[in-house]
N, C-alpha and C positions, 0 to 999 in steps of 0.2 A: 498206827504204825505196827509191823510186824515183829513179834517176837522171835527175839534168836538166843542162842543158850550157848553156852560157850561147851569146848568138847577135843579133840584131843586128836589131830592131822595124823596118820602111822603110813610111812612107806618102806617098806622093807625091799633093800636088793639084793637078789639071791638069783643064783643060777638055776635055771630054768625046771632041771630035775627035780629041784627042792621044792617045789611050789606047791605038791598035793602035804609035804610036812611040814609046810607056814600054815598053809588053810585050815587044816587037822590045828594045830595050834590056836589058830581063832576061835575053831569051835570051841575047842577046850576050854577057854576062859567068854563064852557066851558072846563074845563078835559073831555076829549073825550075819554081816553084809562087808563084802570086800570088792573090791575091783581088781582083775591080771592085766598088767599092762608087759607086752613084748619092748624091747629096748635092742636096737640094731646095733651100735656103737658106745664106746664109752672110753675111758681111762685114769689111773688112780695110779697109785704109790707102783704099782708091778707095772706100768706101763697101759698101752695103748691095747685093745683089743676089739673087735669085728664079730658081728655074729655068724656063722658057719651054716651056711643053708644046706648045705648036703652032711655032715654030721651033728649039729646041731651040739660041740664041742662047747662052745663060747656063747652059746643062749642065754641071755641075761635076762630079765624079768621083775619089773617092779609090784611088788602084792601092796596097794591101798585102801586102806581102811578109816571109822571115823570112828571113835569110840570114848568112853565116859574115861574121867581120870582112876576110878577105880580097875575097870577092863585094862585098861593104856598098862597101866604098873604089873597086873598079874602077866599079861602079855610080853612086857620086856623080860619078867623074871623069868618068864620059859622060855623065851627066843637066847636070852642073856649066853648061855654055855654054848650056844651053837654059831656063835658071829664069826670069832676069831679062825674056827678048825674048819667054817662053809668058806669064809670069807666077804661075809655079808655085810651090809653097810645098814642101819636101821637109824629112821630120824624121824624125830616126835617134834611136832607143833604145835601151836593152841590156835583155832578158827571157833569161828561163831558158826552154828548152823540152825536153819529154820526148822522146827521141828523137831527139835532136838529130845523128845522123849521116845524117836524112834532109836538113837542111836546110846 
């Protein structure tokens, strides 16, 4: 049977600009592998909003990552003061993953 290690789900959503100061932030606390996912549509407490192909206004962007419970916590602490003033939405989960000394 394959072993899997338990580890720590992070997607952060942040508009589109902010994505190279989430990344910078990974590095900092030794996440070394992230995935950019584009997001067309969405809606939350401010309402409905679209993403804007010719100004690129309303570009949403999910940054996912997999990372140890120790990275996971320095990671929140430095994303922590920038949620509320970006407007970022950030949710941690627990998965198992194969290989798990890679992450």
């Amino acid at each position: 049977m394959v072993q899997t290690a338990p580890r720590k789900r992070i997607e952060i959503l942040v508009d589109t600009p902010l994505v190279p100061r989430i990344v910078s932030k990974l590095k900092a606390v030794d996440i070394s592998g992230w995935s950019v996912i584009h997001v067309d549509s969405g809606g939350g407490r401010a309402g409905e909003w679209q993403h804007d192909d010719v100004t690129g206004a309303s570009a949403k962007t999910i940054v996912l990552a997999i990372a140890s419970d120790t990275k996971t916590q320095q990671l929140i602490d430095a994303i922590a003061p920038l949620l509320d003033s970006y407007g970022m939405l950030l949710t941690v989960g627990d998965v198992q993953v194969v290989r798990g000394e890679r992450f």
